[in-house]
Backbone as CSV, one residue per row, in Angstrom:
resi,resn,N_x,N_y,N_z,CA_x,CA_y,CA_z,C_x,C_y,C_z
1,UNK,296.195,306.192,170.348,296.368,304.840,170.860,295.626,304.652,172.167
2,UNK,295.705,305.614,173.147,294.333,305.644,174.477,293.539,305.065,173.716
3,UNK,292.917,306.076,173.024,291.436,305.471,172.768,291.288,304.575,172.412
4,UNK,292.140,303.614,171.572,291.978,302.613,170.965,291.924,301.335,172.500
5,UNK,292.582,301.640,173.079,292.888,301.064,174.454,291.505,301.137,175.191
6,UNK,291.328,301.856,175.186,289.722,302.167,176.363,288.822,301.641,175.674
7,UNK,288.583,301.636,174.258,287.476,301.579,173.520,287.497,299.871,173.449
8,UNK,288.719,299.442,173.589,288.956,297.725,173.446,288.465,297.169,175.000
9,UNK,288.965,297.529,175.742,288.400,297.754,177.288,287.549,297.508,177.772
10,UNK,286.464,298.589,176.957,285.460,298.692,176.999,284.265,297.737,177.172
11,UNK,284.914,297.000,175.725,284.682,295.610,174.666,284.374,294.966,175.452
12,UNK,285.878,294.893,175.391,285.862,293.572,176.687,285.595,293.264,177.877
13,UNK,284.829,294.390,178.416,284.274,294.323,180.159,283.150,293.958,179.857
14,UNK,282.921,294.577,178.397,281.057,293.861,178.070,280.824,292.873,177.847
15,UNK,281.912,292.219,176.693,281.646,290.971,176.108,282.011,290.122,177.183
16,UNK,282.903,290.429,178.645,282.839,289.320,179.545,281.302,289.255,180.438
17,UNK,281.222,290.028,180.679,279.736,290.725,181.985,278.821,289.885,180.853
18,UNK,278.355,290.104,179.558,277.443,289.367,178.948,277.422,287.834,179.198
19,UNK,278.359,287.597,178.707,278.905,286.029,179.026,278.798,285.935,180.339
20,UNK,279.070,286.476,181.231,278.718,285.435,182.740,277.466,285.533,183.109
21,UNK,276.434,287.134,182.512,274.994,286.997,182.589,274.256,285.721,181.952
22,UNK,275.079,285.612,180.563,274.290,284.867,180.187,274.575,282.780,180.779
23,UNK,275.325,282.622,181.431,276.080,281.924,182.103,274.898,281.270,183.319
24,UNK,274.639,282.824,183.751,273.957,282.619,184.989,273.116,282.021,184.462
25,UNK,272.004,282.733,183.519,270.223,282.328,183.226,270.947,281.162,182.425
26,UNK,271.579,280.709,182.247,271.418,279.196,181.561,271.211,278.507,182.928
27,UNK,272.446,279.013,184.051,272.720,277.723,185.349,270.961,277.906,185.768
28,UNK,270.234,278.994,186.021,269.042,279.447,186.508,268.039,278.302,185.808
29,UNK,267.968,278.632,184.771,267.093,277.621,183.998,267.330,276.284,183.800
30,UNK,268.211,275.950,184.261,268.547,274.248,183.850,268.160,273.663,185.550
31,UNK,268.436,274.454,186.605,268.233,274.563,187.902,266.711,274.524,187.786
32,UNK,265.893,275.362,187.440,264.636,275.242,187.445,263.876,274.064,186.928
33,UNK,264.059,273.874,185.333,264.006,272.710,184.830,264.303,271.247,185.656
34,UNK,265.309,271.036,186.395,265.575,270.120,187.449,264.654,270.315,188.183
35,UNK,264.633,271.239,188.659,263.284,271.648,189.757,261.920,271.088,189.621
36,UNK,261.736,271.274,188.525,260.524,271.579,187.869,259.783,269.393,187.457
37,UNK,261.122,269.182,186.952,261.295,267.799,186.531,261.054,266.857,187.355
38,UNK,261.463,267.204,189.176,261.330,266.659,190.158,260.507,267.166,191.140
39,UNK,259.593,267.811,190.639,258.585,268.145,191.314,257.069,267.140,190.751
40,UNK,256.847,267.068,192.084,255.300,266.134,191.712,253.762,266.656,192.218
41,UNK,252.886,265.947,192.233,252.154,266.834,193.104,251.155,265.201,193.891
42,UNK,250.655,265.354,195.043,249.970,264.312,195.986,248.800,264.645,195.181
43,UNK,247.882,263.411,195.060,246.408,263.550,195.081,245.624,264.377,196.274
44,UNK,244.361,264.598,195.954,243.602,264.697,197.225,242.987,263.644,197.172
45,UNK,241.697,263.770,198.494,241.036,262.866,198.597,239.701,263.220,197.365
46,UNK,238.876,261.814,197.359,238.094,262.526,196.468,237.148,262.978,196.699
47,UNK,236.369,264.417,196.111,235.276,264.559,196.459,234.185,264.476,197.116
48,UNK,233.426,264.726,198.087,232.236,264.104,198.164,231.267,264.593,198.091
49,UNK,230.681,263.862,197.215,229.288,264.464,196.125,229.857,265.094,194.974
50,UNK,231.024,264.022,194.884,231.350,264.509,193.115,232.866,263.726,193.211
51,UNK,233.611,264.270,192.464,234.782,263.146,191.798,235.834,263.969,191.154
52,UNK,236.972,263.561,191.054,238.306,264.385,190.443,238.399,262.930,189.256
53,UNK,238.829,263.571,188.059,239.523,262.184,187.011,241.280,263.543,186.351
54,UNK,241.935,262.600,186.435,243.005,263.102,185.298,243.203,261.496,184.274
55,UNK,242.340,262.272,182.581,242.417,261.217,181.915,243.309,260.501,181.600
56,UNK,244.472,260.965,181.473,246.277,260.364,181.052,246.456,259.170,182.147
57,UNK,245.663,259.337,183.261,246.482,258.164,184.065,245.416,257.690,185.014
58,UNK,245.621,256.078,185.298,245.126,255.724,186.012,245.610,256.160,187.759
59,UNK,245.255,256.542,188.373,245.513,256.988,189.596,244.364,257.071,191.299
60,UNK,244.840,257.421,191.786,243.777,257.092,193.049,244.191,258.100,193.911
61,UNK,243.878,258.809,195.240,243.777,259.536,196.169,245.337,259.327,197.041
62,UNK,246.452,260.124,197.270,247.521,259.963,197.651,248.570,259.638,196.888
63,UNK,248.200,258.902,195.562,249.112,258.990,194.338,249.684,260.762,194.329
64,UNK,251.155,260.412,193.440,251.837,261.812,192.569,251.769,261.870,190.871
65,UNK,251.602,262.686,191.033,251.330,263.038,189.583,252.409,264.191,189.046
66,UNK,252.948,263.860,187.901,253.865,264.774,187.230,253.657,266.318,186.916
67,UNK,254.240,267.237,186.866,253.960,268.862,186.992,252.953,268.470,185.775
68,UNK,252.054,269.970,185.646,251.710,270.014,184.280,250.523,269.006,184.340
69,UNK,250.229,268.428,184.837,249.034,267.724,185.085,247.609,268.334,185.290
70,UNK,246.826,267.783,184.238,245.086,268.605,184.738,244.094,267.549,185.439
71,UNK,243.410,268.776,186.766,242.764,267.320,187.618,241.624,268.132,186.994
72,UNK,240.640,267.181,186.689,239.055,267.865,186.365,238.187,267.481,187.809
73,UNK,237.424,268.131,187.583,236.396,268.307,189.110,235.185,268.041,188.331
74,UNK,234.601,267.156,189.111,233.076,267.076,188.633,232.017,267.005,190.034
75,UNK,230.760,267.616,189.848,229.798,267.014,190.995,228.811,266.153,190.704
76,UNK,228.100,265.514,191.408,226.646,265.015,191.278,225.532,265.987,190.833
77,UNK,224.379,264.516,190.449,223.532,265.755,189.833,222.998,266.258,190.923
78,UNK,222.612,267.705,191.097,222.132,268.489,192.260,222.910,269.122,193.087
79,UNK,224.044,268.957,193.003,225.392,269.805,193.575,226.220,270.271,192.443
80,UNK,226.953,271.622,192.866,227.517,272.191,192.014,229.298,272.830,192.629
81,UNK,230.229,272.980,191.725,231.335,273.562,192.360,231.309,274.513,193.081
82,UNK,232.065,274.796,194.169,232.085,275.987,194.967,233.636,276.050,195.505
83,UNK,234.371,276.982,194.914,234.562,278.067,194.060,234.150,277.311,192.684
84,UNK,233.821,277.644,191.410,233.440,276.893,190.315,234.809,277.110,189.359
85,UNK,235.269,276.078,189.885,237.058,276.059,189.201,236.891,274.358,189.054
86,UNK,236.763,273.810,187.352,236.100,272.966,187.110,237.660,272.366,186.949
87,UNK,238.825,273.124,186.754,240.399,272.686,186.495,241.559,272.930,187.038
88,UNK,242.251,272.141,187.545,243.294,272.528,188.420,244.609,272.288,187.979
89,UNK,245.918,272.471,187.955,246.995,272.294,187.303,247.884,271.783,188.142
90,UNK,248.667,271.121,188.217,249.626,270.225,189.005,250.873,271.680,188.997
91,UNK,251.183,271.952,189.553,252.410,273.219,189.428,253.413,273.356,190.854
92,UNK,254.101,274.100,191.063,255.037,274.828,192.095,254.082,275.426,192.975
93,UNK,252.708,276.006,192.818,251.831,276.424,193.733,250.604,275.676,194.217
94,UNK,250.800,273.922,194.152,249.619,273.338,194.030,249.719,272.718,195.470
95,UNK,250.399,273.117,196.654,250.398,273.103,198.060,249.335,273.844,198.272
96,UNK,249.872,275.233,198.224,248.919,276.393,198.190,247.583,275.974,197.811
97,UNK,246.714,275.281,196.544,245.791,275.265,196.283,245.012,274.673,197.513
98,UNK,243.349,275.261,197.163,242.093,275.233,198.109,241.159,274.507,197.014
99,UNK,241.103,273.384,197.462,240.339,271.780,196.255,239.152,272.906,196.894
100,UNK,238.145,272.756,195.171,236.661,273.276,195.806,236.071,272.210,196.281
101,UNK,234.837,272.132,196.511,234.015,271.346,197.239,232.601,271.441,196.569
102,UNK,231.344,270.581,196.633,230.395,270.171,195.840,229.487,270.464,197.001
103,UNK,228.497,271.769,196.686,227.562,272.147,197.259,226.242,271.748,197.066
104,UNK,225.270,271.413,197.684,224.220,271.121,197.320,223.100,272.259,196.500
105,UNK,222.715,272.135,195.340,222.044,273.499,194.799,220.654,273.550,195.475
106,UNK,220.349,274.475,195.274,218.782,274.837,195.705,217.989,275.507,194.544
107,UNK,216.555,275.089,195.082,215.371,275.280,193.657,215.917,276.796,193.125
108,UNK,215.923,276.928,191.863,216.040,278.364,190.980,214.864,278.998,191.148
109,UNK,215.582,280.219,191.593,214.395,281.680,191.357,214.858,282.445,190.175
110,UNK,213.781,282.961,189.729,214.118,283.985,188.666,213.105,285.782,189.051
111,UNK,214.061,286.749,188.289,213.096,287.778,188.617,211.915,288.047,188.065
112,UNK,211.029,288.636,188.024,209.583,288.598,187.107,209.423,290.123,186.934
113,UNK,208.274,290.574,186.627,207.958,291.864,186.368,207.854,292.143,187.540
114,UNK,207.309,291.124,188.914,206.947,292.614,189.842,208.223,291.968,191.173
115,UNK,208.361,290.941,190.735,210.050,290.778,192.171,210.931,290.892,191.035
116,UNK,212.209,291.446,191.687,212.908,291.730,191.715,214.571,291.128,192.620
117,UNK,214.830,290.082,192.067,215.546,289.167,193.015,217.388,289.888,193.024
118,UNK,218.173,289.158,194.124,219.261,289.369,194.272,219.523,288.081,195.568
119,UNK,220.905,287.697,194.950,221.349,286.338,195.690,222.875,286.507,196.193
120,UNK,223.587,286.310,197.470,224.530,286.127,197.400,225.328,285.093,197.904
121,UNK,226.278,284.613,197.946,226.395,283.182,198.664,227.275,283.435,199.739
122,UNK,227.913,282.928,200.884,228.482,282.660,202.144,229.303,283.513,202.193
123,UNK,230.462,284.190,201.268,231.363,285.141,200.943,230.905,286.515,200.741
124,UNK,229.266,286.738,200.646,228.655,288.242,200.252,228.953,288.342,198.791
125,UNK,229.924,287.317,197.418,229.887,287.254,196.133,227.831,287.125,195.581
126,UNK,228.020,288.050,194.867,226.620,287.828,194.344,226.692,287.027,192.666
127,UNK,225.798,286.055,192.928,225.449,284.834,192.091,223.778,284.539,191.296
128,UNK,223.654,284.187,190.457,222.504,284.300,189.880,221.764,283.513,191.148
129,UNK,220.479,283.707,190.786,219.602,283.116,191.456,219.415,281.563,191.064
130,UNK,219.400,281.318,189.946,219.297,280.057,189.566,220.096,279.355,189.641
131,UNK,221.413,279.504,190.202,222.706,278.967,190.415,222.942,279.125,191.702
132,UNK,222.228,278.953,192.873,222.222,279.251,194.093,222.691,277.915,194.585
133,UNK,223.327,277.939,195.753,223.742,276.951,196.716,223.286,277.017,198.048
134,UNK,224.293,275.916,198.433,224.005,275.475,200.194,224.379,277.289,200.931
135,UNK,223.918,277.796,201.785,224.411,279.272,202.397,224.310,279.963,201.572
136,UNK,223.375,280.490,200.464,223.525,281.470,199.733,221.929,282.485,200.864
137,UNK,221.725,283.899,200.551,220.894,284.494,200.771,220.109,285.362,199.588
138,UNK,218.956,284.772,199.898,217.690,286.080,198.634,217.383,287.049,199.194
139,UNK,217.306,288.369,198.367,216.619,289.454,198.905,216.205,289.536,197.498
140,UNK,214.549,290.618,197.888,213.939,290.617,196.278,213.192,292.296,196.954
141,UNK,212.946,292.579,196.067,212.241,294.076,196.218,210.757,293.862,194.992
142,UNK,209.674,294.462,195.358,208.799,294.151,194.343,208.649,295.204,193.614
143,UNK,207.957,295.713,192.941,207.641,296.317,191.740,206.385,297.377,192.225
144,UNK,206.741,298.488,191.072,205.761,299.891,191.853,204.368,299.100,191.990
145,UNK,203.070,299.220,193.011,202.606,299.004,193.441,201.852,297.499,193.535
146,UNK,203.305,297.218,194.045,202.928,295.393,194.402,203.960,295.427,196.027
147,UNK,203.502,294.863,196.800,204.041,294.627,198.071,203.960,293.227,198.485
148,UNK,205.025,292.874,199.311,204.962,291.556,199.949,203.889,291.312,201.070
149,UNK,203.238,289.946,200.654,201.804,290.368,201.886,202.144,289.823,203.022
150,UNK,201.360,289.895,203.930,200.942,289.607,205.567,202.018,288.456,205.823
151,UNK,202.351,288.678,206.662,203.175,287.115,206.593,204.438,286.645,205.773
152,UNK,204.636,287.360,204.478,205.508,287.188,204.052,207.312,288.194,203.943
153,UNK,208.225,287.126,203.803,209.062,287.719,203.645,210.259,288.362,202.739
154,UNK,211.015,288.968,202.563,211.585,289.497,201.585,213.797,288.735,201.469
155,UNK,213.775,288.134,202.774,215.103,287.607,202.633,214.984,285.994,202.954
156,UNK,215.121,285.469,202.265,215.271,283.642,201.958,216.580,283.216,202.246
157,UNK,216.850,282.105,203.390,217.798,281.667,203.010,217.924,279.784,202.527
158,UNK,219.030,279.589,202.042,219.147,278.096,201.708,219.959,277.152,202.061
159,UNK,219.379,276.408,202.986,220.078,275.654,204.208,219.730,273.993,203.010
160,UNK,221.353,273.491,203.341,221.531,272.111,202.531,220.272,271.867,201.314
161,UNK,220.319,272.868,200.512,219.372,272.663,199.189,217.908,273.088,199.388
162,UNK,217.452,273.321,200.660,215.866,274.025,200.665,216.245,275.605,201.311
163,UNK,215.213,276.075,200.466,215.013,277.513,200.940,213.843,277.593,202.585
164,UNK,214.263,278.595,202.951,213.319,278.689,204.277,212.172,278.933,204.034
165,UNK,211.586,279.531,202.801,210.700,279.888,202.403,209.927,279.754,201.446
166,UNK,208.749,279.585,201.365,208.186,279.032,199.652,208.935,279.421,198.269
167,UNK,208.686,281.131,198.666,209.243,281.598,197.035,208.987,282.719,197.364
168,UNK,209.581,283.704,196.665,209.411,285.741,196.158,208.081,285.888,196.189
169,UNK,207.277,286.356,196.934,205.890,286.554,196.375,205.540,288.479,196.439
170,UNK,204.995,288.881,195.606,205.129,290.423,195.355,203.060,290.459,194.753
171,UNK,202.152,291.250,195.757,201.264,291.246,195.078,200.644,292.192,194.808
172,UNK,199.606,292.708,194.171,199.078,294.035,194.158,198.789,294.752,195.578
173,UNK,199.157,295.995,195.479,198.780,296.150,196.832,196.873,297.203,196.764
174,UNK,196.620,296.360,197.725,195.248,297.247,198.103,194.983,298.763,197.688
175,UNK,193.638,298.780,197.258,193.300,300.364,196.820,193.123,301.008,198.522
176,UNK,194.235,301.894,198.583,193.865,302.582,199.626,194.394,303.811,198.835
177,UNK,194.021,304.908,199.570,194.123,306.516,198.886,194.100,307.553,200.393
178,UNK,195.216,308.099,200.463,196.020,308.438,201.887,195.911,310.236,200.920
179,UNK,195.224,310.799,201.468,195.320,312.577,200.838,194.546,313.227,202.069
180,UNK,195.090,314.169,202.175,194.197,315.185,203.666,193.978,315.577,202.707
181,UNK,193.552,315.860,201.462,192.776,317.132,200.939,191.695,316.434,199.963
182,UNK,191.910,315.512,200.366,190.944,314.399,199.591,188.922,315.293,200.011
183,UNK,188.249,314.724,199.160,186.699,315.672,199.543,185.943,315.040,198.585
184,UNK,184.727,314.703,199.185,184.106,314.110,198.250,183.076,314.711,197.654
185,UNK,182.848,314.046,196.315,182.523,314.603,195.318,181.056,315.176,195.085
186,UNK,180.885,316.155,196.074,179.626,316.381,196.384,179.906,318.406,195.616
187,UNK,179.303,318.965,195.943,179.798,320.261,195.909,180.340,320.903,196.126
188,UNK,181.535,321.689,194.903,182.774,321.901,195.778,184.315,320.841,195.800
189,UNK,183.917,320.114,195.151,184.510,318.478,195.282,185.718,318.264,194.308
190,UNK,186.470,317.628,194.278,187.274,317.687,193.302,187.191,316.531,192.190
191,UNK,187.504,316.570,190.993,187.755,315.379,189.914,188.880,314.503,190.403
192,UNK,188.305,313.044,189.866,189.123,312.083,190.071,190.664,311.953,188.626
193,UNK,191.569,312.476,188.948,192.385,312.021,187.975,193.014,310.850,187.183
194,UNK,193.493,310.971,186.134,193.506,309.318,185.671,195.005,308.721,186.491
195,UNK,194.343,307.394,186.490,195.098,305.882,187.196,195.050,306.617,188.836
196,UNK,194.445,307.318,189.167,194.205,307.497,190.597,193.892,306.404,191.470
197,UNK,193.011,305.704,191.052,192.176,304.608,191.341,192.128,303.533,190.673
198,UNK,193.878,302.834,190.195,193.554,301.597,189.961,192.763,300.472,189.725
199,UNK,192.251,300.233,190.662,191.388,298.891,191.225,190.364,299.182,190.742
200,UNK,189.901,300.569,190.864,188.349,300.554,189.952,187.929,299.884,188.900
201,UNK,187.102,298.778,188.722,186.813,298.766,187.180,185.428,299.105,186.507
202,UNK,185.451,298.918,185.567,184.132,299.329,185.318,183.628,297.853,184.254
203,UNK,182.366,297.632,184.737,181.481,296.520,183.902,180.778,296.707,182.806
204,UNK,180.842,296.082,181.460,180.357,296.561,180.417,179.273,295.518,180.085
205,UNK,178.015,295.441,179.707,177.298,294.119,179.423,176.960,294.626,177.847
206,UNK,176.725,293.659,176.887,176.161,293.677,175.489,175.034,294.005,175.558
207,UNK,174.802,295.168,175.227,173.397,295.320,174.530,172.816,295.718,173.367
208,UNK,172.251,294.468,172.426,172.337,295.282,170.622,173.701,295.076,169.968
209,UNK,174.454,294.655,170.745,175.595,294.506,169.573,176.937,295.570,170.288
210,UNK,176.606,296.494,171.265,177.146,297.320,171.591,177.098,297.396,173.278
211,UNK,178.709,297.896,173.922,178.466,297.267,175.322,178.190,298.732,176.091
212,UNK,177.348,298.779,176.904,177.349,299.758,177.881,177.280,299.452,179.607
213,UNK,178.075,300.524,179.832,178.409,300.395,181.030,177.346,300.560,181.732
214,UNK,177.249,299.411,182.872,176.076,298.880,183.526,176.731,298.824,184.831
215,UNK,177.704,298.811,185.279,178.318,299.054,186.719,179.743,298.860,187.079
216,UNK,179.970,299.063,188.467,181.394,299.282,188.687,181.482,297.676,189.538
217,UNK,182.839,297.881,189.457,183.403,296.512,190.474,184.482,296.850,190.854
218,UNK,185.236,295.800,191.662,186.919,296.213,192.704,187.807,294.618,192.048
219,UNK,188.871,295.419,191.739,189.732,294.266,191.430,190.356,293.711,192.585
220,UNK,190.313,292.489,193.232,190.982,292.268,194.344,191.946,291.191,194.092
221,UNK,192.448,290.996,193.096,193.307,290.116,192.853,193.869,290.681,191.319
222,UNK,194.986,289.984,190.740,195.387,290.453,189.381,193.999,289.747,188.338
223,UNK,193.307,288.838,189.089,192.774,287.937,187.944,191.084,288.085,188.126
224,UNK,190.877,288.469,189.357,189.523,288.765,190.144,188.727,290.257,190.189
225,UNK,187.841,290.498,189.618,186.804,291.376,189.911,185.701,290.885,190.754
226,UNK,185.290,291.936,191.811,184.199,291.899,192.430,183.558,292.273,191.919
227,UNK,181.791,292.252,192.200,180.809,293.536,191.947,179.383,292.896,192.679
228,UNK,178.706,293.643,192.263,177.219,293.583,192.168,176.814,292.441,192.155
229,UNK,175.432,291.455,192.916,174.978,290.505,191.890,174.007,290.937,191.143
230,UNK,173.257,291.666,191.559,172.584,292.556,190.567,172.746,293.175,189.816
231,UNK,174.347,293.166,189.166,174.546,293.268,188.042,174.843,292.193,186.991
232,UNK,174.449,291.631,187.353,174.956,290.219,186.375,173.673,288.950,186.548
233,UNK,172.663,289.636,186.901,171.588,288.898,186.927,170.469,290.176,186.082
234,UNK,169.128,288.995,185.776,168.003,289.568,185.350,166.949,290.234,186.251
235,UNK,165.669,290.278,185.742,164.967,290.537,187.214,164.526,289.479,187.770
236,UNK,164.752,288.406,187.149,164.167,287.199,188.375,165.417,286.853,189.164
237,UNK,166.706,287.451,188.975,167.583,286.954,189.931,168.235,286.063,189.494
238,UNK,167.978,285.744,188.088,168.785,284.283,187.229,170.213,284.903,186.227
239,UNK,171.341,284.381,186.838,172.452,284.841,186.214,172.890,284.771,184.525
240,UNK,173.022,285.934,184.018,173.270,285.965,183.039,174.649,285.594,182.467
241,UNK,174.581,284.961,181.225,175.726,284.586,180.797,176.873,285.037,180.417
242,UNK,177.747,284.817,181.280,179.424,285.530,181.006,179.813,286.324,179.610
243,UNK,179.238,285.859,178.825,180.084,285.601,177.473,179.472,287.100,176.780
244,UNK,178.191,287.637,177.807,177.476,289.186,177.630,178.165,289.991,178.418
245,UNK,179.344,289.935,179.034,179.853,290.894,179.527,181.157,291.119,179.555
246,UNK,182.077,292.244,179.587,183.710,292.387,179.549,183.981,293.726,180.844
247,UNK,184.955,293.468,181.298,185.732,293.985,182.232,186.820,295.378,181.891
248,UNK,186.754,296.263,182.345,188.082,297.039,181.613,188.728,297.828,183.085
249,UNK,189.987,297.813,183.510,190.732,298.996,184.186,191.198,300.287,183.436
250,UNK,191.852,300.991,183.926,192.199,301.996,183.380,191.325,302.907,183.059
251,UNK,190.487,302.752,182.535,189.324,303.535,182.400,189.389,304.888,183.238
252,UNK,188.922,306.245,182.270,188.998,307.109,182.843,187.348,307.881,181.958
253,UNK,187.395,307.265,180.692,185.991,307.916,180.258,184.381,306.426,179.982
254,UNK,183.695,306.821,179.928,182.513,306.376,180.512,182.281,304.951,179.169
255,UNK,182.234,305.540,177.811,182.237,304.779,176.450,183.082,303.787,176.672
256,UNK,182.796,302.822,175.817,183.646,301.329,176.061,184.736,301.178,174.628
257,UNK,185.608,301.517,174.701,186.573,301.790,173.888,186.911,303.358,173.546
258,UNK,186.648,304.060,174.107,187.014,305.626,173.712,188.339,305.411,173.927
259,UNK,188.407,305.879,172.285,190.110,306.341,172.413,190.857,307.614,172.877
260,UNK,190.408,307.900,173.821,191.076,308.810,175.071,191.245,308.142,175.813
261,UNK,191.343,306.670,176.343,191.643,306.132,176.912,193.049,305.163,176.898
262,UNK,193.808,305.930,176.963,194.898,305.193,175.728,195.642,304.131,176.672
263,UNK,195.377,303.920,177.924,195.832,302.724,178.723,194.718,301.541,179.553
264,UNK,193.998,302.128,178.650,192.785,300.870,179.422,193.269,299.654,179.097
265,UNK,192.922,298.958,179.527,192.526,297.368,179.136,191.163,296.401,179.353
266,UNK,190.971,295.293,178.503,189.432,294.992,178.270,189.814,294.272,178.690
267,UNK,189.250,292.829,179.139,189.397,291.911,179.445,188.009,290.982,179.499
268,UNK,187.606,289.870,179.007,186.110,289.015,178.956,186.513,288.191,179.955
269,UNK,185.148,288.043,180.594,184.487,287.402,181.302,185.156,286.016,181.627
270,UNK,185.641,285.138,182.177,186.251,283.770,181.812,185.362,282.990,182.942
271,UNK,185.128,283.145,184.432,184.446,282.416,185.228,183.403,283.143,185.773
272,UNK,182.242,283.283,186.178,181.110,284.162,186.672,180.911,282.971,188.070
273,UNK,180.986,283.503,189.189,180.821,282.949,190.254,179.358,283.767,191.076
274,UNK,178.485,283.037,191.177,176.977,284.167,191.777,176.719,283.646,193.342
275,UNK,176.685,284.121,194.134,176.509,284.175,195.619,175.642,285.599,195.893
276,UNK,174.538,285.153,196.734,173.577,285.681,196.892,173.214,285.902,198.232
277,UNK,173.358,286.886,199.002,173.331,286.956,200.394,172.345,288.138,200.900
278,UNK,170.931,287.721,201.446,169.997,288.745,201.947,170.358,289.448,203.303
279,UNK,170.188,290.033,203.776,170.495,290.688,205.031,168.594,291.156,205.568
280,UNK,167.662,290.791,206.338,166.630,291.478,206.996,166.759,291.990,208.438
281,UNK,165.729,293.289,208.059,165.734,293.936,209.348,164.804,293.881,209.613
């Protein structure tokens, strides 16, 4: 009979303790619900350089709006969100909320083969380049042997939609060749190894149907060869026509297509520019 006593006891300390738990989270939730029911939220002001709408209701700046409410954010064209939180929710934490604001964008950069871009905006958050704003900063790094030239710089910034600076510029850098053991190729001398010498090119003109190499030139631009004018003239000094000659880098053997050359490149003739300059002594 104890046990039967304790075990009923038992019962019943539970089945009451349940019941007043569950007692509570009803009073809890109907309390909240009230809460919740009589809670509103203030407008902000609107935007500038862009606009808030909540479609359900006509409303204006200092109006309340019922919990559960979505404000949409929009900007003008040429400004963009900042934080980019295009939706906001009317809730218990919408005191707390920080309305974004409509930044002015700035021209898009992109990376290329020889820059190498990186953007971050006012916070040190890094952001595409093409999605850049008012206070964001560029840094770009260029590509194995391309450098930023004379004058130019490598960190951009973007003050109210213009950059400080034109743009990323990354260009070939100059044939220079830095070796103390360097010796020239006299006796004793050493071979030139391949892509040592970049910039070198070599000039091929048609002759017969077949091109032979007729002289060297300096690439000083990605698009520009120098050379000779006496190579690209006759013997009276009258320039011969482009369309008899092709260009190649890479080049490491003398023949104009030897396939041991497995990174050359050809390239024809497109503009022939002739300047002619005597020097007497």
């Amino acid at each position: 009979m104890d046990v039967h006593c304790v075990l009923f006891c038992l019962l019943f300390i539970f089945k009451g303790f349940t019941s007043e738990q569950l007692e509570s989270n009803n009073n809890y939730s109907t309390l909240r619900q009230r809460r919740q029911s009589s809670f509103k939220c203030t407008l902000p002001p609107q935007l500038q350089n862009g606009r808030w709408l909540i479609t359900e209701a006509d409303v204006k700046p200092g109006d309340q709006v019922e919990v559960n409410s979505i404000l949409r954010l929009e900007c003008h064209e040429g400004y963009q969100l900042q934080p980019n939180t295009p939706f906001l929710v009317c809730d218990t934490n919408w005191e707390g909320i920080k309305i974004p604001t409509c930044k002015k964008k700035c021209p898009p950069f992109y990376s290329t083969v020889t820059t190498q871009l990186l953007c971050k905006d006012k916070d040190e958050n890094t952001v595409t380049c093409d999605k850049a704003i008012d206070g964001t900063y560029l840094t770009y790094e260029c590509a194995a042997y391309y450098e930023i030239p004379p004058g130019g710089r490598n960190v951009l910034y973007c003050n109210n939609g213009i950059w400080d600076f034109p743009k990323p510029i990354c260009q070939p850098k100059c044939g220079k060749k830095f070796n103390k053991e360097t010796i020239a190729l006299t006796w004793g001398g050493n071979d030139v190894k391949d892509f040592e010498y970049p910039w070198v090119i070599a000039l091929y003109k048609n002759a017969g149907g077949r091109y032979r190499n007729v002289c060297g030139g300096t690439l000083i631009s990605r698009r520009v060869v120098i050379t000779a004018a006496h190579c690209v003239t006759d013997d009276y000094g009258n320039a011969i026509g482009r369309e008899n000659f092709q260009v190649a880098a890479g080049k490491y053997y003398n023949a104009f297509g030897d396939q041991r050359d497995t990174k050359a490149q050809y390239r024809k003739v497109l503009i022939q520019s002739l300047e002619l300059k005597y020097l007497f002594y």
